[in-house]
PDB file with one MODEL, atoms N, CA, C and O in Angstrom:
MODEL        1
ATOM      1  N   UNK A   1      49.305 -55.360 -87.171  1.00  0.00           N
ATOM      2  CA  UNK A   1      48.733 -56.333 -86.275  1.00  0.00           C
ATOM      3  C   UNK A   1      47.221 -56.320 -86.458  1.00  0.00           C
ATOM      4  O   UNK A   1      46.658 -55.281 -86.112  1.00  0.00           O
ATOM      5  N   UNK A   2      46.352 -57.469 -87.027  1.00  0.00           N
ATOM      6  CA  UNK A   2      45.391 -57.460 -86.736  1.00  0.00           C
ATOM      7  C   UNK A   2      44.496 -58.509 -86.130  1.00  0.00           C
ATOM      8  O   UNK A   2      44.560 -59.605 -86.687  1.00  0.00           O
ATOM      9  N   UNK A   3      43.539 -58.387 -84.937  1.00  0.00           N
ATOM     10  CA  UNK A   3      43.146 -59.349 -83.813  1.00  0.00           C
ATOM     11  C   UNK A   3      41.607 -59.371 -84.675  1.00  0.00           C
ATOM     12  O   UNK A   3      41.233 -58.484 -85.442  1.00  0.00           O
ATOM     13  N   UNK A   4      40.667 -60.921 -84.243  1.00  0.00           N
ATOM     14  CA  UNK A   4      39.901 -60.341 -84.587  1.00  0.00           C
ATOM     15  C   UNK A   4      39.111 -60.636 -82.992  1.00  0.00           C
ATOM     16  O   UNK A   4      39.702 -61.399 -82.228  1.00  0.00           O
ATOM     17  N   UNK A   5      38.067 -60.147 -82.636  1.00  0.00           N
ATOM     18  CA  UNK A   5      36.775 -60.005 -81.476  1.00  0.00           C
ATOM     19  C   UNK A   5      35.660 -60.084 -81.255  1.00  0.00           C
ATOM     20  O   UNK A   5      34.852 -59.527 -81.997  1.00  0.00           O
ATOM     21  N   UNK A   6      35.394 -60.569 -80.518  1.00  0.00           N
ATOM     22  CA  UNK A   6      33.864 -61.129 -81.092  1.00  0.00           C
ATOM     23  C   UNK A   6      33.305 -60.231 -79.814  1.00  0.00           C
ATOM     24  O   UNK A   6      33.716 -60.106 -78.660  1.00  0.00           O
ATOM     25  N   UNK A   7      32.404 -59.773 -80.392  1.00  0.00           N
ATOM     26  CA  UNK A   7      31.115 -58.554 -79.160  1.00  0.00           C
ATOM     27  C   UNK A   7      30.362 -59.579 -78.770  1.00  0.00           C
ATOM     28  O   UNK A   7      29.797 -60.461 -79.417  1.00  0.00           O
ATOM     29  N   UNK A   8      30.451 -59.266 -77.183  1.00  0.00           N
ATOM     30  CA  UNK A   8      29.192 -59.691 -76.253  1.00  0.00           C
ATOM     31  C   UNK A   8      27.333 -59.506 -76.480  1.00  0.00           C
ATOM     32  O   UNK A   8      27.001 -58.543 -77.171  1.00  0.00           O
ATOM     33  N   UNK A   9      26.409 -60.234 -76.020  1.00  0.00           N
ATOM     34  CA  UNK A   9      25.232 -59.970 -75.885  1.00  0.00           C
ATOM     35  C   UNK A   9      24.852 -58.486 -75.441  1.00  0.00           C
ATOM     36  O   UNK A   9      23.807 -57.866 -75.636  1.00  0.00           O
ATOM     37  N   UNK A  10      25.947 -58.131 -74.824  1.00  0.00           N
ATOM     38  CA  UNK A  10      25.791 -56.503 -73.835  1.00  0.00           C
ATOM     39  C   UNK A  10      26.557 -55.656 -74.820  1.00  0.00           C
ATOM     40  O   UNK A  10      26.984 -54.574 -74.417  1.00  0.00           O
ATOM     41  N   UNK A  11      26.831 -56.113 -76.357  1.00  0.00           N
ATOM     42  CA  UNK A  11      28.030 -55.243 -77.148  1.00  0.00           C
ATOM     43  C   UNK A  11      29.063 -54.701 -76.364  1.00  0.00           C
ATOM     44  O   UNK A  11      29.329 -53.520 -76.141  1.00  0.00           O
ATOM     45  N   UNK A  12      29.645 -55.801 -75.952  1.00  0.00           N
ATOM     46  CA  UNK A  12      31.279 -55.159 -75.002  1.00  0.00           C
ATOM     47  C   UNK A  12      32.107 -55.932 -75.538  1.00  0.00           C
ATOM     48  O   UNK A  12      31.588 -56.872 -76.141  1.00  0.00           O
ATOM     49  N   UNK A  13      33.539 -55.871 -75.545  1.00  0.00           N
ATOM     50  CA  UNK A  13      34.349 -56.397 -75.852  1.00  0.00           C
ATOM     51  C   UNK A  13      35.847 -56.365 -74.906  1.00  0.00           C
ATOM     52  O   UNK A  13      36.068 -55.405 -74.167  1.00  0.00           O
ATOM     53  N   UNK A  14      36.673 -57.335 -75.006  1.00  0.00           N
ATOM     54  CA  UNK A  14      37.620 -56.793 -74.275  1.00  0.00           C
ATOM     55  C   UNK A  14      38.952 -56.776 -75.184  1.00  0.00           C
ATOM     56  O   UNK A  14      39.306 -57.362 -76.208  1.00  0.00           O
ATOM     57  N   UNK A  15      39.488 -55.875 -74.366  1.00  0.00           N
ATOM     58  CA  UNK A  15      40.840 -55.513 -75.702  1.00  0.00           C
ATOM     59  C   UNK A  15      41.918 -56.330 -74.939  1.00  0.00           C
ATOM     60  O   UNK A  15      42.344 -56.212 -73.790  1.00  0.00           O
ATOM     61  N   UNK A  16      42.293 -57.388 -76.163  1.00  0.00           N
ATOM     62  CA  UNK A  16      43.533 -58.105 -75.748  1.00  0.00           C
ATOM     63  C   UNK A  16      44.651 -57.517 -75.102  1.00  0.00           C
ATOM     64  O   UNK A  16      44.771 -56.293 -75.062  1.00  0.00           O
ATOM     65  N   UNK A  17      45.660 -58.454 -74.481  1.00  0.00           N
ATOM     66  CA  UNK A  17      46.551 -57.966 -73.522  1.00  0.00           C
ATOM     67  C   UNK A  17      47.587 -57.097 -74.733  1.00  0.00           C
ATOM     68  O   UNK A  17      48.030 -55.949 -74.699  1.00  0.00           O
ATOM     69  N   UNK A  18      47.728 -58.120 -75.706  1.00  0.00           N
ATOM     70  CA  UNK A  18      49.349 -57.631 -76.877  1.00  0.00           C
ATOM     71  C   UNK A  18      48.515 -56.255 -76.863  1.00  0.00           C
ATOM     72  O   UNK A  18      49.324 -55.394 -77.206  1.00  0.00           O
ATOM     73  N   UNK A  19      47.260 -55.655 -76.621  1.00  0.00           N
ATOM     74  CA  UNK A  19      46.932 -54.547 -77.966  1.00  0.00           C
ATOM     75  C   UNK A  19      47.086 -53.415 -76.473  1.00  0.00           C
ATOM     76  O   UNK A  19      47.733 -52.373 -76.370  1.00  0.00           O
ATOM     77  N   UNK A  20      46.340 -54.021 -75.607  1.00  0.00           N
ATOM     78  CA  UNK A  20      46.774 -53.142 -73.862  1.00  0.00           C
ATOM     79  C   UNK A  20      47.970 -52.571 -73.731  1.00  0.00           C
ATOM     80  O   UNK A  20      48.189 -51.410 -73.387  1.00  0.00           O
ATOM     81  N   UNK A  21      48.977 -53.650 -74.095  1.00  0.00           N
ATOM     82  CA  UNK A  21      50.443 -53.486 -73.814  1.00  0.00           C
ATOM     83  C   UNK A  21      51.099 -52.128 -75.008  1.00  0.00           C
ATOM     84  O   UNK A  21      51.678 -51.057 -74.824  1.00  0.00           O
ATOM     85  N   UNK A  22      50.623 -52.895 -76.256  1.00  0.00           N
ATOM     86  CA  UNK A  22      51.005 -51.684 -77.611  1.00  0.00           C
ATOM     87  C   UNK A  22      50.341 -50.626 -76.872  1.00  0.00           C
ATOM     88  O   UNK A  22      50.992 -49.623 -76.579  1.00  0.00           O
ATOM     89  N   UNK A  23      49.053 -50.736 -76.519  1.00  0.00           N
ATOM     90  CA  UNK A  23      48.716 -48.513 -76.089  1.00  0.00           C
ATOM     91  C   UNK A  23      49.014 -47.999 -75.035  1.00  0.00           C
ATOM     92  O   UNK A  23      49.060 -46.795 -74.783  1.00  0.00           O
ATOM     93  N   UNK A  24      49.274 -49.035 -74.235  1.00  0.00           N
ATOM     94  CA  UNK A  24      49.619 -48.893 -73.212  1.00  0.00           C
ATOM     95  C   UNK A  24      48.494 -48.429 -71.821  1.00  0.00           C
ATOM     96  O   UNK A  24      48.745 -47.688 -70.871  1.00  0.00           O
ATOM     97  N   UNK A  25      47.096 -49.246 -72.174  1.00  0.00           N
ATOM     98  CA  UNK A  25      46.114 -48.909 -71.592  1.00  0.00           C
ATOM     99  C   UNK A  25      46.162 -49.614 -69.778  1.00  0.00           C
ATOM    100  O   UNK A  25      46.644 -50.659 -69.339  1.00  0.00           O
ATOM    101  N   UNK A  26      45.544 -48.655 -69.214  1.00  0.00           N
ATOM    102  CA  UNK A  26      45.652 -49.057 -67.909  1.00  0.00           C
ATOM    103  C   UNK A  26      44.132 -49.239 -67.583  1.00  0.00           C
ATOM    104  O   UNK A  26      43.399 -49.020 -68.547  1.00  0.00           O
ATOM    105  N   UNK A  27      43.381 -49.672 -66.171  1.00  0.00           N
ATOM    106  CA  UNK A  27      43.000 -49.387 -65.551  1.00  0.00           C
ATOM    107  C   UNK A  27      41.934 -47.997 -65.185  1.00  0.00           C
ATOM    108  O   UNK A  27      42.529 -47.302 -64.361  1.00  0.00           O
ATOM    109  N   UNK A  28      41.185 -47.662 -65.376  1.00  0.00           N
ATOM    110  CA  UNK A  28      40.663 -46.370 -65.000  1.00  0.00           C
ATOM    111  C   UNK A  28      40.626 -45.256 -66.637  1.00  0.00           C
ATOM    112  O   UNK A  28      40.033 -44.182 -66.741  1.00  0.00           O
ATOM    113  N   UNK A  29      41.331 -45.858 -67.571  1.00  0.00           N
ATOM    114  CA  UNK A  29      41.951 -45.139 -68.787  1.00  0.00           C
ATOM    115  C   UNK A  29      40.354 -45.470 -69.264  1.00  0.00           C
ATOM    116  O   UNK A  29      39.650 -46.403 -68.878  1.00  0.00           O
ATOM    117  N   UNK A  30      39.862 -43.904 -70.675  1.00  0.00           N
ATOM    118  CA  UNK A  30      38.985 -44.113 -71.277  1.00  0.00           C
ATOM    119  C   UNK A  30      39.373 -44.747 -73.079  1.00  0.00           C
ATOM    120  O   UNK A  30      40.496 -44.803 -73.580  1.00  0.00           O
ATOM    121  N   UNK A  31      38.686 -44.957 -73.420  1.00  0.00           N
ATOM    122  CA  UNK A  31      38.596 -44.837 -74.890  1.00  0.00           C
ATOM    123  C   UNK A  31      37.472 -44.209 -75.523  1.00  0.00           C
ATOM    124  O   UNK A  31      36.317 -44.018 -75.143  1.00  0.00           O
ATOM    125  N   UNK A  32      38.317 -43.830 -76.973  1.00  0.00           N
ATOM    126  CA  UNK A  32      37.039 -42.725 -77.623  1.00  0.00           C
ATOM    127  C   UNK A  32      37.173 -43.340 -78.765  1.00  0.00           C
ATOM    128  O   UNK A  32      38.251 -43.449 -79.349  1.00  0.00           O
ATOM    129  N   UNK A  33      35.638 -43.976 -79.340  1.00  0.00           N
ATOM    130  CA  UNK A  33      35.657 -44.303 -80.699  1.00  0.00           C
ATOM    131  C   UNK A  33      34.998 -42.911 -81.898  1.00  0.00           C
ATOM    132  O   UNK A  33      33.902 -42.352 -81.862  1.00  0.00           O
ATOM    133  N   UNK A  34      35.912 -42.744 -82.664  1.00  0.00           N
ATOM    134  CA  UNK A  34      35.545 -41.267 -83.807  1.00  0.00           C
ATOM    135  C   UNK A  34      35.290 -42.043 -84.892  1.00  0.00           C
ATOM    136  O   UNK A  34      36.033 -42.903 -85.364  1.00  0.00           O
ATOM    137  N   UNK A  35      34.214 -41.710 -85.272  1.00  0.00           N
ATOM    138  CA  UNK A  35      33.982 -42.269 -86.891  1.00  0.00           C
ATOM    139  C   UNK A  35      34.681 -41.963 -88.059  1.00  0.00           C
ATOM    140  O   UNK A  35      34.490 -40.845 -88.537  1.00  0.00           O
ATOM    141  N   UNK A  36      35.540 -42.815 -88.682  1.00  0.00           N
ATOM    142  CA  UNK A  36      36.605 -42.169 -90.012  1.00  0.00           C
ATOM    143  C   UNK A  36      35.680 -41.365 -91.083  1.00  0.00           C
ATOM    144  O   UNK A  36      36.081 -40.284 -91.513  1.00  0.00           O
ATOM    145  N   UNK A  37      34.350 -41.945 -91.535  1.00  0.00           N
ATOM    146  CA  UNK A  37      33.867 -41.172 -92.434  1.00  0.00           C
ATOM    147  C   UNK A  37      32.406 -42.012 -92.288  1.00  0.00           C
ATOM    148  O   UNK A  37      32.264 -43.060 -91.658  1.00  0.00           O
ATOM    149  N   UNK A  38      31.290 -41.239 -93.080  1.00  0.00           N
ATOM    150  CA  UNK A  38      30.289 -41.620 -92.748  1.00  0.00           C
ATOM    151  C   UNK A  38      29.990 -42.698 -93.323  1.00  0.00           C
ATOM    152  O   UNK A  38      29.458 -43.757 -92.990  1.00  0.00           O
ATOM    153  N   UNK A  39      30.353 -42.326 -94.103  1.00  0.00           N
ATOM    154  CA  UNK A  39      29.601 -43.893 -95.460  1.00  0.00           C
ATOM    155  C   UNK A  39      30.546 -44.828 -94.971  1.00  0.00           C
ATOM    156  O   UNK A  39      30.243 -45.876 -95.540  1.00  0.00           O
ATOM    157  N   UNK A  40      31.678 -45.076 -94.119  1.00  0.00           N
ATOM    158  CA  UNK A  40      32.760 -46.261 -93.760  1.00  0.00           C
ATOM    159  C   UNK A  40      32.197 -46.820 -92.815  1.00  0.00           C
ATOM    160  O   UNK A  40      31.197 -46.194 -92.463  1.00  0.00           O
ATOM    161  N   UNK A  41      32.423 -47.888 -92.138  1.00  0.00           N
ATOM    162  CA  UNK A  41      31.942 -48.698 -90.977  1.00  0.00           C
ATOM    163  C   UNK A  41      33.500 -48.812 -90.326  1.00  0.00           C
ATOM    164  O   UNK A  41      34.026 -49.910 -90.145  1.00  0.00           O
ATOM    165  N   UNK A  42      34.182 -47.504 -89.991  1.00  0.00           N
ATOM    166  CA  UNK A  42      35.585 -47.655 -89.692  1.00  0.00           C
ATOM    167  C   UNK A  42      35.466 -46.562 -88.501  1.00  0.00           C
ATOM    168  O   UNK A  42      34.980 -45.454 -88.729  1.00  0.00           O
ATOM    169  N   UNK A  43      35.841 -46.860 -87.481  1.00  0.00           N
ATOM    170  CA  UNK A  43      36.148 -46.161 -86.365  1.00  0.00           C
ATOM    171  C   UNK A  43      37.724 -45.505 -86.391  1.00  0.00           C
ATOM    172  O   UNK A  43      38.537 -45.928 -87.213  1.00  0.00           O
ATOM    173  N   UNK A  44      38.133 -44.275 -85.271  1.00  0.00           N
ATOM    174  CA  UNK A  44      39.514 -44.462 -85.313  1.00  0.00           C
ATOM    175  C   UNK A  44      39.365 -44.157 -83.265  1.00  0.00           C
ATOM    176  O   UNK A  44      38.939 -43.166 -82.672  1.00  0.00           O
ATOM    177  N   UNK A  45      39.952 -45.560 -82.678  1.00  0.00           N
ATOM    178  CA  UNK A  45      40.505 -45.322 -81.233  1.00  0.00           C
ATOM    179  C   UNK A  45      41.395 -44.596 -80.841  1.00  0.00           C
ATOM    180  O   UNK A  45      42.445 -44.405 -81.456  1.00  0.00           O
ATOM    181  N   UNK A  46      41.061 -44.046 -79.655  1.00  0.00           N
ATOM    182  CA  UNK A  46      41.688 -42.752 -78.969  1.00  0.00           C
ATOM    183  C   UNK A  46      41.450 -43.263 -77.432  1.00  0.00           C
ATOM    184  O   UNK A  46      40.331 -43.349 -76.926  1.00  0.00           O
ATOM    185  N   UNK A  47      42.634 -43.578 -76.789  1.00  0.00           N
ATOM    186  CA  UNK A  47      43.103 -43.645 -75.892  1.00  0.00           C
ATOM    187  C   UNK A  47      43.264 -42.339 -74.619  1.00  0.00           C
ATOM    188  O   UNK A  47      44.277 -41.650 -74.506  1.00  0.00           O
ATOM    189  N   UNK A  48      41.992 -42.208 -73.716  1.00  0.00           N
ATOM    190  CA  UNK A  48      42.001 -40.894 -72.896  1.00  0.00           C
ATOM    191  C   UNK A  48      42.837 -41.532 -71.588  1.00  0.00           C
ATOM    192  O   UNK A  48      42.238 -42.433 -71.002  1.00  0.00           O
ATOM    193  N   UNK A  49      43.810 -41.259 -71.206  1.00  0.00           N
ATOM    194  CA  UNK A  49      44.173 -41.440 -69.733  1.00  0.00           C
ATOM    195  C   UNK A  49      43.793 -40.969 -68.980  1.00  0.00           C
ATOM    196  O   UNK A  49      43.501 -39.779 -69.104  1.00  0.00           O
ATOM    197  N   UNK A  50      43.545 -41.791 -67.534  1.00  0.00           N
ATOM    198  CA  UNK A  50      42.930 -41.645 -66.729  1.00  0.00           C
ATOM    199  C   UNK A  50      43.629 -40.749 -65.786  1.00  0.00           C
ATOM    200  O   UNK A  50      44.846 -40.891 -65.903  1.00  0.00           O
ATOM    201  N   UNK A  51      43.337 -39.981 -65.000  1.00  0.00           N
ATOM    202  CA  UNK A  51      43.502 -39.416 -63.796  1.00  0.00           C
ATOM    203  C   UNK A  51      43.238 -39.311 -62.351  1.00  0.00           C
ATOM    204  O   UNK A  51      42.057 -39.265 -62.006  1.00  0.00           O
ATOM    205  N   UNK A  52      44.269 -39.259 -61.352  1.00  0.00           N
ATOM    206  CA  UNK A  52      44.238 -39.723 -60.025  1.00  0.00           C
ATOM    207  C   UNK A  52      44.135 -38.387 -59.813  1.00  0.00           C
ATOM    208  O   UNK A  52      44.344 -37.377 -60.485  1.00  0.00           O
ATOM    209  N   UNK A  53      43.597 -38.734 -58.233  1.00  0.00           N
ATOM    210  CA  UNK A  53      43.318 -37.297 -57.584  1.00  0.00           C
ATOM    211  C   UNK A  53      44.509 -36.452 -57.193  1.00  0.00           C
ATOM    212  O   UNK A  53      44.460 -35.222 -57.230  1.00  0.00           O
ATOM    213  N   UNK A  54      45.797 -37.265 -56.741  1.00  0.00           N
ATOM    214  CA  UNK A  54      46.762 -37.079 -56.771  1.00  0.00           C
ATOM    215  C   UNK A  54      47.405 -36.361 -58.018  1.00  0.00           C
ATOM    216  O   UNK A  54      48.041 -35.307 -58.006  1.00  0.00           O
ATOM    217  N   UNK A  55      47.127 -37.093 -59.004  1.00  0.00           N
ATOM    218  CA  UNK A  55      47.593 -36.504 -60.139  1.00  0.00           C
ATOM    219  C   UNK A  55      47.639 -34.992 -60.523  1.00  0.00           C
ATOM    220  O   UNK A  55      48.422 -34.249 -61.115  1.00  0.00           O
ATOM    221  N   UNK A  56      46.055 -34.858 -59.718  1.00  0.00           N
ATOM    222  CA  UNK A  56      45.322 -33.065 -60.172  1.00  0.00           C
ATOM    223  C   UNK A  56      45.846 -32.320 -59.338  1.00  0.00           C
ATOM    224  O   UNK A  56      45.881 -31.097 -59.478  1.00  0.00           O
ATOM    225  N   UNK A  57      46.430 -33.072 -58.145  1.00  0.00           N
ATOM    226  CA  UNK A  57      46.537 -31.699 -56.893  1.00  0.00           C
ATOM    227  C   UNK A  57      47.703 -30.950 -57.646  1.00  0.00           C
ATOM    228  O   UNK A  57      48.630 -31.312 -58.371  1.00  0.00           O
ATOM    229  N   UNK A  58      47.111 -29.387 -57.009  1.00  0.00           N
ATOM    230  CA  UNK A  58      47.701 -28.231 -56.837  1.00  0.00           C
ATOM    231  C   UNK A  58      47.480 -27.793 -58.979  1.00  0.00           C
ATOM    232  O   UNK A  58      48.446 -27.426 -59.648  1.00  0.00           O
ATOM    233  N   UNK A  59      46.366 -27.934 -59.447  1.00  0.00           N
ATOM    234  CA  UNK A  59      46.082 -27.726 -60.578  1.00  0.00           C
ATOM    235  C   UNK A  59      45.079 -26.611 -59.902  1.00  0.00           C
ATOM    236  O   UNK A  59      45.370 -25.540 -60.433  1.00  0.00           O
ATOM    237  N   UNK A  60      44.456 -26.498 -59.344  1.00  0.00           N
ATOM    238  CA  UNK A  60      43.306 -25.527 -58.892  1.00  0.00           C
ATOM    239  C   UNK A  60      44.140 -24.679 -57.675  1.00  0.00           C
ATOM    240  O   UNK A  60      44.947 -25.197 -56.903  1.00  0.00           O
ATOM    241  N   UNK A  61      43.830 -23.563 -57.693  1.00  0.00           N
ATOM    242  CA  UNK A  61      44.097 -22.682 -56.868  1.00  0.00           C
ATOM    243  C   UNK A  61      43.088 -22.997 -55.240  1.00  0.00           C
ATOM    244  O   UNK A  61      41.956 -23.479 -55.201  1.00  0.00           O
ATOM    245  N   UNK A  62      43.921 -22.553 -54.055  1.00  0.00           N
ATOM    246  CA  UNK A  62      42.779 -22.908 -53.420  1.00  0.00           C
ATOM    247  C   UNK A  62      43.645 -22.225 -51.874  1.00  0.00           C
ATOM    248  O   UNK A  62      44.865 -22.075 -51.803  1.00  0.00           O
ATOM    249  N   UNK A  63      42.732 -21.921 -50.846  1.00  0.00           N
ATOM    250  CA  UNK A  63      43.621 -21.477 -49.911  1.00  0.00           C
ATOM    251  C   UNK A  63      43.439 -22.339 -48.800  1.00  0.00           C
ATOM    252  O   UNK A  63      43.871 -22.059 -47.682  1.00  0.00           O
ATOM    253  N   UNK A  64      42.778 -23.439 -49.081  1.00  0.00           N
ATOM    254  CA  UNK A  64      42.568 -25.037 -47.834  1.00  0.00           C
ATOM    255  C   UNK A  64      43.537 -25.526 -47.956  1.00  0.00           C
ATOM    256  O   UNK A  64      43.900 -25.768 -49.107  1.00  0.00           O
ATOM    257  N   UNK A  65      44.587 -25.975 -46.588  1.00  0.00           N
ATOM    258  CA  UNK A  65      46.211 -26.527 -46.953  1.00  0.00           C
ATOM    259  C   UNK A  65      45.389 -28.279 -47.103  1.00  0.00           C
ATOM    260  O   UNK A  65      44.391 -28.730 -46.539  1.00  0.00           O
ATOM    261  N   UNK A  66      46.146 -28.774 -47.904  1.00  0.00           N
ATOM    262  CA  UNK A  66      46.257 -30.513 -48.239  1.00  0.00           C
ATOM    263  C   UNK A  66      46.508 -30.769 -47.003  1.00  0.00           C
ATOM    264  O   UNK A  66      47.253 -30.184 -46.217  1.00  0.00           O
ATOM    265  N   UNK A  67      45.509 -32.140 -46.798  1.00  0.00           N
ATOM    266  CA  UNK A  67      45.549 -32.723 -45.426  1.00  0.00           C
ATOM    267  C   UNK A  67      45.916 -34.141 -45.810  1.00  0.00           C
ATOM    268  O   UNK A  67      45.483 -34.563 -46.882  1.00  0.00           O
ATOM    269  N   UNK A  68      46.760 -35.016 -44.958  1.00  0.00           N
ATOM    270  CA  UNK A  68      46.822 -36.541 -45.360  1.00  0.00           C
ATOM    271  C   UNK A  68      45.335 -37.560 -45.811  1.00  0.00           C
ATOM    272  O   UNK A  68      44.172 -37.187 -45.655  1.00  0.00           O
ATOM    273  N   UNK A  69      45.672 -38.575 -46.251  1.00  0.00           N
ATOM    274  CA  UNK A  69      44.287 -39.663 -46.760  1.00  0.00           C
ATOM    275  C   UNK A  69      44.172 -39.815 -45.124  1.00  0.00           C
ATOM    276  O   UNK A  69      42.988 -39.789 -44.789  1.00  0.00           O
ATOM    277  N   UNK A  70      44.796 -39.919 -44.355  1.00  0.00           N
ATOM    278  CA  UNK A  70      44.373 -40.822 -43.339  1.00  0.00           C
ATOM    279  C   UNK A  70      43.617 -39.716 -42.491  1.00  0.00           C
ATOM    280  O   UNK A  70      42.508 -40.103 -42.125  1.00  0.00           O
ATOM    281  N   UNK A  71      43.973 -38.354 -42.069  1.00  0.00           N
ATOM    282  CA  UNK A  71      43.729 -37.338 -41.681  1.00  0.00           C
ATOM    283  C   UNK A  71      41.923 -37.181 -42.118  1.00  0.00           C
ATOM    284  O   UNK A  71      41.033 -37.196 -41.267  1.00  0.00           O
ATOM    285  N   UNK A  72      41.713 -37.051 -43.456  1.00  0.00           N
ATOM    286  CA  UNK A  72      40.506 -37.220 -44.009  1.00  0.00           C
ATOM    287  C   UNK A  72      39.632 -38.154 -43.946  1.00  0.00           C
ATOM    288  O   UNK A  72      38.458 -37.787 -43.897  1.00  0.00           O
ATOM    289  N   UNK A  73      39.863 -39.307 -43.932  1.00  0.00           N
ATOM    290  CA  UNK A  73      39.436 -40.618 -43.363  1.00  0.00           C
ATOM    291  C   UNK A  73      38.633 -40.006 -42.109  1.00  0.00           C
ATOM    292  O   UNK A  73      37.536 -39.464 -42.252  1.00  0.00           O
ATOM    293  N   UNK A  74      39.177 -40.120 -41.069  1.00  0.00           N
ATOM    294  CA  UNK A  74      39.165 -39.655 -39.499  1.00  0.00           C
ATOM    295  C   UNK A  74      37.867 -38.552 -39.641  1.00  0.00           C
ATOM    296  O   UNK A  74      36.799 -38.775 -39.070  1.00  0.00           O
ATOM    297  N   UNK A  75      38.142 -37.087 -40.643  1.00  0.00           N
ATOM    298  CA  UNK A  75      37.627 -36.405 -40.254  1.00  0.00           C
ATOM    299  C   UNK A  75      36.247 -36.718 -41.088  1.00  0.00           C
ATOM    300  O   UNK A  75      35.189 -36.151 -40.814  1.00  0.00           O
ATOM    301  N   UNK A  76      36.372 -37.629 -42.073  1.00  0.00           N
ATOM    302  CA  UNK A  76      34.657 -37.956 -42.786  1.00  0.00           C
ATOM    303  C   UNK A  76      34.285 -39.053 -42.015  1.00  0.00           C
ATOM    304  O   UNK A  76      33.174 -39.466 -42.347  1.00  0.00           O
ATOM    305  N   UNK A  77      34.913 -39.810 -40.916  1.00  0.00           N
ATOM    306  CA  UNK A  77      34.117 -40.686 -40.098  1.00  0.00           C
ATOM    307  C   UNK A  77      33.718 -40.013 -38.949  1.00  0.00           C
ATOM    308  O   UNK A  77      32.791 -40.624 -38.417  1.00  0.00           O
ATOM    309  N   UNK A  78      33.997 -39.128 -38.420  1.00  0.00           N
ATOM    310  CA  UNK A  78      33.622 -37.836 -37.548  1.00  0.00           C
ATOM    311  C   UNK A  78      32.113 -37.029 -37.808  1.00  0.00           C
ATOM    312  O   UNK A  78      31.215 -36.479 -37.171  1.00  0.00           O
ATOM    313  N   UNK A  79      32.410 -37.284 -38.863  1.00  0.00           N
ATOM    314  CA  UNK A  79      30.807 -35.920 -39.566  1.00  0.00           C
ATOM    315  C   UNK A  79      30.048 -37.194 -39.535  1.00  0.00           C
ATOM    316  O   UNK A  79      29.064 -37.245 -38.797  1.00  0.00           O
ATOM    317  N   UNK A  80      30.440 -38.423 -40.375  1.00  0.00           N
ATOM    318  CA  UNK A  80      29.255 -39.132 -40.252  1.00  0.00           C
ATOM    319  C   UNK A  80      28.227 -39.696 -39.335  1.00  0.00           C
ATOM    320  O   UNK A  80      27.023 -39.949 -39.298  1.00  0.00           O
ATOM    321  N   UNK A  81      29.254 -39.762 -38.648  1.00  0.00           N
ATOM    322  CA  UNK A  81      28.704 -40.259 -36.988  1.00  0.00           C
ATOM    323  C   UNK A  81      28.164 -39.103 -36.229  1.00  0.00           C
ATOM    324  O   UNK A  81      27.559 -39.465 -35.220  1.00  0.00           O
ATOM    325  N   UNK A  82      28.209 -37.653 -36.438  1.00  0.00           N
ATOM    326  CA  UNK A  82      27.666 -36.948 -35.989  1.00  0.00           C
ATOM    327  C   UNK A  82      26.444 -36.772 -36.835  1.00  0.00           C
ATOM    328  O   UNK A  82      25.609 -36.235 -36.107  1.00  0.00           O
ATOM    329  N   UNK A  83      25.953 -36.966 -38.005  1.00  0.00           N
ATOM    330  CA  UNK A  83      24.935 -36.939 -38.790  1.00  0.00           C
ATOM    331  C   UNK A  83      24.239 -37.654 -38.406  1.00  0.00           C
ATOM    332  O   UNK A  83      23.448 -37.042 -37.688  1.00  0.00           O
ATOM    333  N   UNK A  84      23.960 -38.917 -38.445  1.00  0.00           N
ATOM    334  CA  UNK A  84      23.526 -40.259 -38.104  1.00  0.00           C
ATOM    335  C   UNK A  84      22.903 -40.388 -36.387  1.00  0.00           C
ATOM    336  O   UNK A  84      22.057 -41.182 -35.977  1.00  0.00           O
ATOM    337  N   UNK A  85      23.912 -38.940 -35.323  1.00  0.00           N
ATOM    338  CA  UNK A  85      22.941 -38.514 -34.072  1.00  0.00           C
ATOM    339  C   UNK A  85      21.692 -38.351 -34.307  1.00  0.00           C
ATOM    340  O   UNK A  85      20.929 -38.032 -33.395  1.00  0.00           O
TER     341      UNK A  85
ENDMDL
END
């Protein structure tokens, strides 16, 4: 498959949907361009997935029990409003 793309004034580009769908890129996902060789003008893409916070819990050790989103909500509108006294 090859697309071709034309770069923005800001050198950005956007990656078509068919090529989204083939990597299966989401949202929040990085990409890494690696240079094939020096003397080439050839990149090779690398697709980093992204990660939710959700995703990480219970990857770190920790002895604070998990509190709900909404629970946290509540308690960072609490501090703020006491800051802001």
């Amino acid at each position: 498959m090859s697309i071709l793309i034309t770069i923005t004034n800001k050198g950005q580009v956007t990656i078509p949907k068919d090529i989204r769908l083939l990597l299966e890129v989401k949202p929040g996902d990085r990409v890494s361009f690696e240079k094939v060789a020096p003397e080439k003008k050839q990149v090779t893409v690398r697709i980093i997935p992204g990660r939710t916070v959700e995703e990480l819990y219970g990857s770190l050790e920790t002895k604070v029990k998990f509190q709900s989103r909404k629970y946290e909500r509540e308690m960072t509108k609490k501090l703020i409003s006491q800051l802001r006294k």
